[in-house]
Every structure is written in structure tokens, then in C-alpha cells.
N, C-alpha and C positions, 0 to 999 in steps of 0.2 A: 574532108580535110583541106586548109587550105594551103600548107606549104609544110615543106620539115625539109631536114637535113642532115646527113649520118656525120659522126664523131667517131674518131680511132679510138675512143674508149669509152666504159658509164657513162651516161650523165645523169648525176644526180641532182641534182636542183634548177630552175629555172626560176626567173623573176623578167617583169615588165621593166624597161627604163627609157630616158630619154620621153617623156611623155607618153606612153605606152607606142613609140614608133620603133622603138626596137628591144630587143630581148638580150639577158643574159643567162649563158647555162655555166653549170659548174661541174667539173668530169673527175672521174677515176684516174683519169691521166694528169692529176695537180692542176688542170689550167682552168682560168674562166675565161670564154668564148663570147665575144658581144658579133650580134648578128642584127642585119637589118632586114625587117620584116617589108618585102616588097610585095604588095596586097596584089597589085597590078600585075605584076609574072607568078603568080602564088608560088614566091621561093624566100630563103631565107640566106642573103647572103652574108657570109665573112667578114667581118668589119677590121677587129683588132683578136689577137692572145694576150692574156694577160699572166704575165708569171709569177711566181713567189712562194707559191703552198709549196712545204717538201711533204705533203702525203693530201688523199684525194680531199676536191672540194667536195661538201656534203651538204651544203646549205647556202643559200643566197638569199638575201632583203636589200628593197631598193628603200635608201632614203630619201624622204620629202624636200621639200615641195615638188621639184621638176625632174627628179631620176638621176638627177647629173653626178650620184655617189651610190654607191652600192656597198653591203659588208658581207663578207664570204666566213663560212665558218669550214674549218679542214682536220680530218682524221691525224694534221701534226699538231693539234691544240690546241692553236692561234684563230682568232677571230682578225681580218684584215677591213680595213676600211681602204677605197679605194675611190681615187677622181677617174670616169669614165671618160674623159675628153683626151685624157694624154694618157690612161693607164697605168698611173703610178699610184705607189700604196701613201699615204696618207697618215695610218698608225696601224703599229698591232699591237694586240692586247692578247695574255696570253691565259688561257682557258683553263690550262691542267690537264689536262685529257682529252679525249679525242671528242671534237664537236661535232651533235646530232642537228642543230639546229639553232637558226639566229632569228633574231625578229627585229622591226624598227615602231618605235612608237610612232603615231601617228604627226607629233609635231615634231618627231626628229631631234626630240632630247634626250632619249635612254633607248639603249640598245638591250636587248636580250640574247642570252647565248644556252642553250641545253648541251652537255654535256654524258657520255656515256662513264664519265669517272663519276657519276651519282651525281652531278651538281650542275646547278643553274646559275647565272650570274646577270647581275644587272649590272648595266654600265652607265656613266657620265659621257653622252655621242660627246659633247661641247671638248674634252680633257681626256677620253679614252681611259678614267679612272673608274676602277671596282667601286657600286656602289655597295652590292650586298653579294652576299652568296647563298641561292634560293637552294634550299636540299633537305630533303626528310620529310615526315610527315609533322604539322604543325602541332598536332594533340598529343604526340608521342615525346616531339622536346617537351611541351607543357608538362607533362608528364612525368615526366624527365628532370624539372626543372623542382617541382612540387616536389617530388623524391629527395632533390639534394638538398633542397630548405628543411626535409623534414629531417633527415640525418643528421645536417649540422646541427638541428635543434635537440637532437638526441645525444649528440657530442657533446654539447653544451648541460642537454641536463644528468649526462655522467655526468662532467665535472662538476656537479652543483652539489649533485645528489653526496659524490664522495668528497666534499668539500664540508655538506652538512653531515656526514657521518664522523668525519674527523673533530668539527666542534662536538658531534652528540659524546666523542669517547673521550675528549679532553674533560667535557664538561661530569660525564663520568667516573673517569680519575677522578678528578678534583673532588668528588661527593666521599667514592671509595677511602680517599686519602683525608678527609672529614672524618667518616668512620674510625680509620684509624686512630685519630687523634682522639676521638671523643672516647671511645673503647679505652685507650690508655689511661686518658683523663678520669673516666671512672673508676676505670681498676686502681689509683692511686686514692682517687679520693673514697673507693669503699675500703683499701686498706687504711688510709688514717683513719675513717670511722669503726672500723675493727678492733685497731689500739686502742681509741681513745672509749670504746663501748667495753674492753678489758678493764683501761683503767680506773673505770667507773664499777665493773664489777669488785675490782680489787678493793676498791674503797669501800663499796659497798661494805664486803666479807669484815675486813679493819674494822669500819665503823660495829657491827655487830660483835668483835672480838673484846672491844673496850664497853660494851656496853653489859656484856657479859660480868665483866669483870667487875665492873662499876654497878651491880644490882648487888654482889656481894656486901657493896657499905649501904644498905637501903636506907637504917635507922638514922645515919649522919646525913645523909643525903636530904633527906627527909629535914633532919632538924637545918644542914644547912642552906638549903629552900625557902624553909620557914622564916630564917634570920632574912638572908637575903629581900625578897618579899618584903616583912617588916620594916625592914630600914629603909628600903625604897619609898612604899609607902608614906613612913613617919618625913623622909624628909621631903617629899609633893608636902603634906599636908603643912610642915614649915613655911615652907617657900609659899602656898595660898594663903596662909595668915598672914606672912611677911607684908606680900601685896596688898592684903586688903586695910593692911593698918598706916599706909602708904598712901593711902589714896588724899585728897585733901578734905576730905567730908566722910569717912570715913561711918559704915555704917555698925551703931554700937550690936547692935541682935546678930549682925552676919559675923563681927568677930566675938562675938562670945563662942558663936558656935563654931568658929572657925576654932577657938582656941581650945576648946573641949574637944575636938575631933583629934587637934595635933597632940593634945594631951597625951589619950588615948593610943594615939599610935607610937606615941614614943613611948611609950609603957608598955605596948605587945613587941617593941621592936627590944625593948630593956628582957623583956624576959625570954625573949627566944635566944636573947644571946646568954642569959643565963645558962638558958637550958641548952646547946651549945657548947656553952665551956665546961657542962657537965661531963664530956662523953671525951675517954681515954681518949690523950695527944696522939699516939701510935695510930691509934685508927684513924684516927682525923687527917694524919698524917699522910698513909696511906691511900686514902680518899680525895687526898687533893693531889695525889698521882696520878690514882686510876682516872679522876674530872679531868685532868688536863690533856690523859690522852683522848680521852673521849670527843674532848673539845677539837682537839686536833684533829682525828679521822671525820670525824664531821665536817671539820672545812677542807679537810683534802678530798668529800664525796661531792661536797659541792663547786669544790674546783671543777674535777675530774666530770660534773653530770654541766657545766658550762662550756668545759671544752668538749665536749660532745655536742652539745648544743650548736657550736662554729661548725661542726665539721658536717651537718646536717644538708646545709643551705646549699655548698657547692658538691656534695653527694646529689640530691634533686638535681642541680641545675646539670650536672655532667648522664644524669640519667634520661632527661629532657633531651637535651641537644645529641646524644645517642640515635633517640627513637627518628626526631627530628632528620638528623645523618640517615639512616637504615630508610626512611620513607623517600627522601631526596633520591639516594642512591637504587632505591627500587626504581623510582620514578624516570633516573635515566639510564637507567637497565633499559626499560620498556624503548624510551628513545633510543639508543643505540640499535635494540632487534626493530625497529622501525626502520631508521637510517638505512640497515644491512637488507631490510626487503624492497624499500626503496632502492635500492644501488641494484640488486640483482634486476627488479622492473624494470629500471632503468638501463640497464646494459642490455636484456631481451629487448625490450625498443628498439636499443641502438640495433641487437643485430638483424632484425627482423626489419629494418629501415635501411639497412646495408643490404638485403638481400632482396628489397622489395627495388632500391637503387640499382644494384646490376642486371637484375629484371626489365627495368624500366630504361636503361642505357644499351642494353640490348637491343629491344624494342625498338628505340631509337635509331642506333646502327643499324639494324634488318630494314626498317622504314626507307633507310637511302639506297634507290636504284637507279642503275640507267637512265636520265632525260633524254627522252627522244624527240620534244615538238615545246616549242614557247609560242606564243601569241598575246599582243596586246590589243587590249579594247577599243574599240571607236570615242568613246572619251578619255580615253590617255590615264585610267586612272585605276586599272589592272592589267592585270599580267598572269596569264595562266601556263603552267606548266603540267607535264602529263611525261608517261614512263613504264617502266616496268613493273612498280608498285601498282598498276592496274588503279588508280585512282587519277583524278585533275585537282589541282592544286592551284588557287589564285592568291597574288600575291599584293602587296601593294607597289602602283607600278612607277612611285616616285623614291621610294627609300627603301624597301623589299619585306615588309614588314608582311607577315603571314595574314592572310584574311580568314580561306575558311575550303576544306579539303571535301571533295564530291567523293563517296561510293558507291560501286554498285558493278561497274565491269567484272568479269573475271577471267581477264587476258589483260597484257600489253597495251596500252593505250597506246597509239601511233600517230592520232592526228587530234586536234584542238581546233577550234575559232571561236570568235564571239560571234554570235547571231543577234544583232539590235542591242536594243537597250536591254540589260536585266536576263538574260539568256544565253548559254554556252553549249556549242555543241562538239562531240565528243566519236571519234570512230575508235574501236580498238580490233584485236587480236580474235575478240570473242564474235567474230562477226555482228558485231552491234553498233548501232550509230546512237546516241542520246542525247538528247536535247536539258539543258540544265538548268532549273529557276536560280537566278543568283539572288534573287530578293524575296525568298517563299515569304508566303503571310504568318501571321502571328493566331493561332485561333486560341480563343477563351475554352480555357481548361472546365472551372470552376471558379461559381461566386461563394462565398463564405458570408451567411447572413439576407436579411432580405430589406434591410434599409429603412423597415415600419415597426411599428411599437410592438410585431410576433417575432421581432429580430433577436435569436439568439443572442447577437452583441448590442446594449446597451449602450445609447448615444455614437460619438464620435470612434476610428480608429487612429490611434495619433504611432503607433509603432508596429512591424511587424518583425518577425526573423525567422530564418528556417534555422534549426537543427544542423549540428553539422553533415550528420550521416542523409539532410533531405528529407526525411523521413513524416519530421512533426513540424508546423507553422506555430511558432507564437505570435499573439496580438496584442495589443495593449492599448486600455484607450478610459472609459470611463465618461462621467458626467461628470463637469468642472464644478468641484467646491465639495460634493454630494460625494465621491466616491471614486476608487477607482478599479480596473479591470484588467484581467488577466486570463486570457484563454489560449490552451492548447490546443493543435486540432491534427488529425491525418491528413497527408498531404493526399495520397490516395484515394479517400472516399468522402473526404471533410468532413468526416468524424468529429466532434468533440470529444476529446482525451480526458484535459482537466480544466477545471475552472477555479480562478482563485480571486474574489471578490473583498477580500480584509485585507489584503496583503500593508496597500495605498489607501490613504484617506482622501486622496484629490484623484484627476486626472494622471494615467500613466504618459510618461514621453520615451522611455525610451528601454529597449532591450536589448540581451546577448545572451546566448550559449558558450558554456565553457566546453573548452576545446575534446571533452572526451563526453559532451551533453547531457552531463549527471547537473549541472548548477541552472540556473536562471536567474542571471541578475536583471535589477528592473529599477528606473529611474523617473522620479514624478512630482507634480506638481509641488505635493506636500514639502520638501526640500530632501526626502530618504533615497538614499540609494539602499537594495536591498538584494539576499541573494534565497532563493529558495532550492532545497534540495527536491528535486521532482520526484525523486522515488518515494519519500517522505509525504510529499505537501507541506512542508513545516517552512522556515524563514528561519534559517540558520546564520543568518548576519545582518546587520542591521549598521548603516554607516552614514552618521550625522555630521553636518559641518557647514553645507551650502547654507546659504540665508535669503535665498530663492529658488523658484523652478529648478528640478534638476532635468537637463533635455535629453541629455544623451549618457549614454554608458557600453564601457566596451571590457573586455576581457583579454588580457595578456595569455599568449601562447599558452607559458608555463601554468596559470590558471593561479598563481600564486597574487598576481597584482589585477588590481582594473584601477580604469579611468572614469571619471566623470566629467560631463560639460553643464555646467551652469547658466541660467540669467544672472547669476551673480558676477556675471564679467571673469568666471575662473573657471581653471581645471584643476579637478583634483583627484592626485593619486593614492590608491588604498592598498595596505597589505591585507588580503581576505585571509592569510591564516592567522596572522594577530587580531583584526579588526582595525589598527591604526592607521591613522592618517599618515602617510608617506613624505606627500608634497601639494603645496599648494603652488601652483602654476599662474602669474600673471602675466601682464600686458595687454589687458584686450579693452578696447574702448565698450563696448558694448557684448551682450553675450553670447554664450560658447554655443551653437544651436547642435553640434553633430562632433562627435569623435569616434573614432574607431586604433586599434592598434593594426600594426602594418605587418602583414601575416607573423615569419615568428621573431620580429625586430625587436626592439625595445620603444623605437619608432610607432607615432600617431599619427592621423591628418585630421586637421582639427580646422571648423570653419565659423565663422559669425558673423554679428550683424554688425563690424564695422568694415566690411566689404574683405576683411581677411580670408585666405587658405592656406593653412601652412605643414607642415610636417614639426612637428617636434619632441623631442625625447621624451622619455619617461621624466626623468631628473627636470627637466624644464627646457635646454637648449634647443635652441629656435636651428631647426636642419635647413630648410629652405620656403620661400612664400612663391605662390603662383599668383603671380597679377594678372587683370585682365576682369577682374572682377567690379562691376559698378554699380552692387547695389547689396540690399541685407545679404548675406549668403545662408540658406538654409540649411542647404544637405551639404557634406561631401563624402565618396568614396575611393576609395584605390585595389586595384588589383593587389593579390594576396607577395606577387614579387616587388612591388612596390614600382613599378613600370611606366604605371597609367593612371591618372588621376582626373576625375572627372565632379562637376563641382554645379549646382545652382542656386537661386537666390530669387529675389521678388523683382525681379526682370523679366523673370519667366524664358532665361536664357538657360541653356546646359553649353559647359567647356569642359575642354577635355583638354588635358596638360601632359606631355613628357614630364614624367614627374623625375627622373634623373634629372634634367635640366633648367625645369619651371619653363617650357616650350610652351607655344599654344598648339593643340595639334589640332584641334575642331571647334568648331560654334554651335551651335543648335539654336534657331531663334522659333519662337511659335510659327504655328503656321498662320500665314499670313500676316506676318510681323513685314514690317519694309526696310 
């Protein structure tokens, strides 16, 4: 040993200062103690007290470059910064609970503070301003966060769901209330067909009453037939002689016999009226009663079988537009019990999203303990915190953004450091020290295919996607012009599932699963966006309109819409339960190479070859562009809360964006790029 010295109470913290020529401690008794380290008498004497904490110091860091400030952390909350030359405080900042622990970044621009109220806090040294507040476990908010996206998307498709039940019952009514009309409609017009089919029978019975009666005169009837007849005849045969002896050339053979014919009939017409005036006045009398009723029921059957006739056309058409009514109305029958199993699905969702939410907010609350130790890295560019949650936790050590949470204790973590570049080590409660890779390597799971003409996959791969549940990989890809390709596979054993080789007649570009991974939509050279049901194998939609390449395709939450990107310089959006086109989306100098929907938003990030990355609605408004881009842009994607947007192009650069504010947060240039 080469010096020490007793204090009237704890001491719990020390730190080097002053260029490491002297030392400060921090005690149970509120004070910090500066002492000068005399190598020479091996003692350590008294320098200054420094006052201020109203409860014990617990923690001391000296800041850079030359010692000549230090920051105290105290079981009353407060983090102090203080000048060691005169011992005065500087700033407090104040913690919230009782502090376990402070740290200084290596170039003395952010301070770290651990906290026994569960919370860590990064500070601004320069302004003594909260930059963040480091607490919980990082996969647990995520968790957390996924949960409430997915409820509110359950809230939302209540309302949808009973939004579409209410037009299913209006639409209902309306058929119902058809029905009725048409029901009425008929029953009025089979009663005037009743009547008017009466008064055709009635006419009928009439007409045979007079006919009855009129067979009684048969022999006058008979004779006055006969007259009738004759004289008709005789006078045709007048009137064709008249003519032909009219004519100007007049042929003599045709009126001879012209007039021998009229002779003739005027002599059968002379003698039937004879025979005629033969037969008693009385009867004849009588006879031309009974004819005239006769005549008469006869044109009241043929009235009566006329107006029947009318009343025929709108009996059919009211018996049509019935069936017509009664099929409609079955039809949103069916819709309405649809609507109402929808609504119940969709309320289990909701609550099953409600309980999987307080589950997961739970989780989150238990995840915050105790902070007992912070430390910052030798490049200034983490910050690890460690606690009672028996884990270490690294944070981002300029804005406090979560990087990535160590397990494996199973006690109290008590102490923290960085070891070099790329390494963290760790003591805890469980008598264990552990040393931590912060950059473990990446090892190749599986390859899928073998790259030569025994390659399960034929030619190029131009798309893949996983399954939501992980489960299955889709690929997509094909021989350009000849065909295109579509394979499913086990992510577990790279199984081939299914393969579907007709689907595309060109190169495939682009895929997505729908959000509960019954669909597969697929987008390709040929200009078809297309959706296949995978239980099926079949291609249950088929959605035409690009007038070139389709590159990309993505699937809305609700599973009700998708997107498409184009070389035709557009996007376009689809309703997949009509089949109709929605919207066609422009502005793009050149084309759409990548889209996706923005977890359950209505929101896409959309990128192409005229150096754009934008966010924009479903409807078309343009949300926000991330610049920084200077060259074709190929891919983009974004995190599922719409947070982080990361984007590349034939630079062969990767950017990464605050996508709330179109920030730039990172670059990625190849390696060996200058």
C-alpha cells in the first residue's frame, strides 16, 4: 500500500484528478474530499471539502482533458458538476431518484447518470440538458411498441369492419324494401289479370249464349249468308269489269269474260235475295236480333281477350323483377352474416391485441430496474448500462438511442467497462465476470440452390421475402423474356414447399405476403401484378394497367389494398377485393424500382431512378423525401414503426435516415470506397 487515509464516514466513490496528482473521494457523510497524493511521505493529504449534496455521495467522474472538473452523483438525486480549483458547483442536474452511478464521455460532451428510480440519463456536459432517458429493456419497448401498432390497427379495423356491416344492412334494407315493392307490384298486377282473365271468361259464356240462340234461325242464317256472299261477290265482279273496260286499250276476250262472270254473279246474287224474301218477316225479324247480339258478344270477347292481352306484359315484368328482388336480397342476406362474423373477428383481434398489449406493457414495466453502473467507450460512441434486470445494456452514446441488450447473468450486475475495441466486460452478483463481443460475426445459415445448370432455381434471383410468421422464404426470379419463377421454401431445412413456374410469362421482380400469409402477391417483367392463394396454388387476381416492368409490390396491413412500382415512372394502387384500380400515383422522372407499405399506416417508402426516397400515402400525397441520395436508387426500406429509413442505389452507397425528420443518420460506403 502506498498511502490512505480514514474519513468520519463511507466512502464511496473515488476518482483520479488534477492530472492524476490528486484524488477525489465521495462519502456517506454528503461531502467530496479532494486529497493530495504525496508519493514521497506515502500519505494522502487534505486539500479542500467540498459541500452541497443533502444526502450521501455515491458516485464520482473526473472530466477531461486535465481533471480540473469532476461530477458527483448523490443518494438526494442530483448529478453536480463542479470546478476543483475553488470548489464551487458549476450546475446541477437533477436525476429523480437516488444516483448509483455517473460517467464522463471520454471527450467530455455527455455525461452519464444510473439511477436506483430504474433510470439512466444522458446528459448535454456543454448546457447540463437531458439528452435521453436510458431505462427498460430495448426488445421489451419494441415489443411494446409492435403491440400498440397492432391494437390501434385492430381499433381501426373494428371500425371498418362495423362501418362495412352498416352499409351491408342499409344495402339490405334497400333489396328487402325492393321486395316489398315488387311483391305489391305483383299482387296488383295478378289482380288486374284475374279481372280482366274473368272478363274474358264472362264474354266468353255471352258469346256462346247468343250463339245458342242464333243456331235456332239456322235456315235464314244460312239463306242470309248466301245473300250476303252473292252480293259481295257480284259487286267485286262489277268493279273488275268496270276497270277493265277503263283501261285505254282495253282487252276485248278479257271483258267478255269479265262480263259473263258479273253476269253470272249478279244473277246468284238476284236469286238468293229471292230466296231470302221467301222466308216469313217474323223470323227474319227475329234473326237479325239474335245476329246482332251475337255480333256484339263477339266484340266484347274480343275486347275483353285484348285487355287481357295488356295486362300480361306488366304481370311478367312484376314477376321478373320479384325473383330478381328475392335473389339480390338473399345475396345481401349472405353479406350482412358476413359483415357480423367479420365484426365478431374483428373485435376478438381487438381483444386478444388488448391483452397481448398489457402483457407486453407489463413486460416492459418489470424490465425497468435499479441502475447500478454506466460506462462510456473509449470511442465515445456507446454507453453501457447494467442493474438489477441481471443484464448490460448499450446505448447510443450521442442521442441514447437503444443499440442492443447482453444475457446471461443471473444476479445483479454491479459493475460494467469497456475492454478495447469491440468488447465489454461485465461482473455481477452471480460471482461471474464476462467478457462481451459487441460485434459477434454473422455465420451463413444456408445457401438455397447451387448456382449451375442442377440449380433448383432457374437463372437469376431478382426478389425474396419471408413469410410473416418466418417460417417459409419466397423467391422470385426467372429467365428474362422465356418465363418466370416462383418458389417457396422452409426456412428451417430449405425445403422446397411449392413452386409455381405459369404464374409470369417474363422475369419475376418483385414479392409480399399478406399480413396473415394466406396470399402471395408477385410483380414482373411481363407488366401483371398478381396474387396467388398458397393453400390453393391457384392466382385468384390478376391486376393489369402498368405499360412496363412491374418492380415492386407490397401489401397493405388490412390486406384489402396493395401497391405497385413501375418502370413506367408510376405507382399504382389496387383494391384486391374488387380487383380495381384505386390510384394511379405520379411524379417520378424515371422508375419506381421498390415500394413497400409502412407497417399498419396507409403510409409507403417509395424509391427510384431519379435519385428520389420519399414516403407517400396511399391516396398519392407526397409525406416527406430524404435527400442525400446521388445516384439511380434501387432498394428502400423502413422499420415496421416508420423510425428508420435506410435506402441504396448504383453508388453502391447504403443511408440510413431519421425517417420522422428526413435526418441523415449513417452512410455506408463499399469497402474501400475513399
Amino acid at each position: 500500500m502506498l498511502c490512505q487515509a480514514q474519513t468520519a464516514a463511507a466512502v464511496n466513490a473515488v476518482t483520479w484528478i488534477a492530472d492524476g496528482k490528486q484524488i477525489a473521494s465521495g462519502g456517506a457523510d454528503y461531502l467530496i474530499r479532494v486529497w493530495y497524493v504525496d508519493v514521497a511521505k506515502r500519505e494522502l493529504a487534505a486539500l479542500k471539502e467540498i459541500k452541497g449534496h443533502e444526502g450521501p455521495v455515491t458516485s464520482l467522474a473526473t472530466i477531461p482533458p486535465n481533471g480540473a472538473q469532476l461530477i458527483s452523483g448523490s443518494g438526494d438525486g442530483t448529478i453536480r458538476q463542479w470546478n476543483l480549483e475553488d470548489g464551487q458547483l458549476i450546475r446541477k442536474m437533477k436525476h429523480g431518484g437516488p444516483v448509483a452511478a455517473v460517467a464522463v464521455r471520454n471527450d467530455g460532451k455527455r455525461f452519464g447518470s444510473a439511477g436506483l428510480n430504474n433510470i439512466a440519463k444522458l446528459w448535454d456536459a456543454a448546457e447540463g440538458k437531458e439528452i435521453a432517458e436510458l431505462r427498460g429493456d430495448r426488445y421489451a419497448r419494441e415489443f411494446q411498441s409492435v403491440k400498440e401498432r397492432e391494437l390501434n390497427f385492430a381499433n381501426n379495423e373494428v371500425g371498418y369492419r362495423k362501418s362495412a356491416f352498416q352499409t351491408a344492412t342499409n344495402n339490405h334494407n334497400a333489396q328487402l324494401e325492393r321486395v316489398r315493392k315488387a311483391t305489391e307490384t305483383l299482387a296488383a298486377a295478378e289482380k288486374t289479370y284475374g279481372e280482366k282473365k274473368t272478363n274474358v271468361l264472362n264474354a266468353t259464356e255471352a258469346k256462346a249464349a247468343t250463339e245458342k240462340v242464333l243456331a235456332e234461325f239456322a235456315e235464314i242464317k244460312k239463306a242470309t249468308d248466301a245473300h250476303e256472299a252473292a252480293e259481295k261477290a257480284s259487286t267485286q265482279a262489277a268493279a273488275e269489269l268496270k276497270t277493265a273496260k277503263e283501261k285505254p286499250s282495253p282487252d276485248k276476250a278479257i271483258v267478255d269474260k269479265l262480263v259473263a262472270d258479273a253476269d253470272a254473279k249478279a244473277k246468284t246474287a238476284t236469286d238468293t235475295k229471292v230466296a231470302l224474301d221467301k222466308l216469313p218477316a217474323e223470323a227474319k225479324e227475329k234473326f237479325k236480333a239474335a245476329n246482332d247480339k251475337f255480333n256484339a258478344a263477339t266484340k266484347a270477347l274480343a275486347d275483353a281477350e285484348a285487355e287481357l292481352k295488356k295486362t300480361e306484359l306488366p304481370k311478367s315484368n312484376a314477376e321478373h323483377e320479384l325473383q330478381l328482388a328475392t335473389k339480390a336480397a338473399a345475396k345481401t342476406e349472405d353479406a350482412v352474416t358476413t359483415a357480423t362474423a367479420a365484426i365478431q373477428s374483428a373485435e376478438e383481434f381487438q381483444k386478444q391485441s388488448d391483452t397481448e398489449l398489457q402483457t407486453a406493457r407489463k413486460a416492459s414495466a418489470d424490465s425497468e430496474k435499479p441502475i447500478r453502473m454506466v460506462a462510456f467507450s473509449p470511442d465515445n460512441l456507446a454507453v453501457a448500462t447494467t442493474g438489477d434486470d441481471q443484464k448490460i445494456h448499450t446505448w447510443n452514446a450521442d442521442n441514447g438511442t437503444a443499440i442492443e441488450t447482453f444475457r446471461g447473468h443471473k444476479g445483479p450486475v454491479f459493475a460494467v467497462a469497456f475492454a478495447g475495441k469491440g468488447a465489454l466486460v461485465s461482473g455481477a452478483a452471480d460471482r461471474s465476470a464476462v467478457i462481451w463481443d459487441l460485434n459477434p460475426g454473422w455465420t451463413l445459415a444456408r445457401t438455397i440452390g447451387t448456382g449451375d445448370a442442377a440449380s433448383p432455381i432457374s437463372d437469376r434471383v431478382n426478389a425474396v421475402r419471408f413469410s410473416p410468421d418466418g417460417k417459409r422464404l419466397a423467391t422470385g426470379g426467372g429467365e428474362p423474356t422465356r418465363g418466370g419463377e416462383i418458389k417457396i421454401w422452409q426456412v428451417a431445412d430449405g425445403k422446397l414447399l411449392q413452386s409455381f413456374t405459369n404464374v409470369h410469362s417474363d422475369a419475376v421482380f418483385g414479392l409480399d405476403f399478406s399480413a396473415d400469409g394466406k396470399y402471395l402477391a408477385s410483380s414482373a417483367a411481363d407488366k401483371f401484378v398478381k396474387v396467388l392463394d398458397l393453400a390453393t396454388g391457384k392466382v385468384v387476381k390478376t391486376f393489369e394497367g402498368h405499360t412496363h416492368h412491374v418492380l415492386g409490390v407490397s401489401w397493405k396491413r388490412d390486406g384489402r389494398t396493395l401497391a405497385s412500382a413501375g418502370a413506367d415512372n408510376v405507382i399504382k394502387v389496387w383494391d384486391f377485393v374488387t380487383g380495381e384500380r384505386k390510384k394511379t400515383i405520379e411524379g417520378f422522372a424515371k422508375e419506381v424500382t421498390s415500394i413497400s407499405f409502412i407497417g399498419t399506416t396507409d403510409q409507403t417508402l417509395a424509391c427510384s431512378g431519379d435519385d428520389q426516397v420519399q414516403t407517400i400515402s396511399d391516396t398519392g400525397e407526397k409525406i416527406r423525401s430524404f435527400e442525400a441520395g446521388t445516384n439511380f436508387m434501387n432498394s428502400a426500406s423502413i422499420t415496421p414503426d416508420g423510425r428508420i429509413a435506410i435506402a441504396g442505389g448504383q453508388d453502391s452507397v447504403l443511408r440510413v435516415w431519421n425517417a420522422t425528420n428526413g435526418e441523415v443518420l449513417a452512410t455506408f460506403a463499399p469497402p474501400g470506397a475513399k
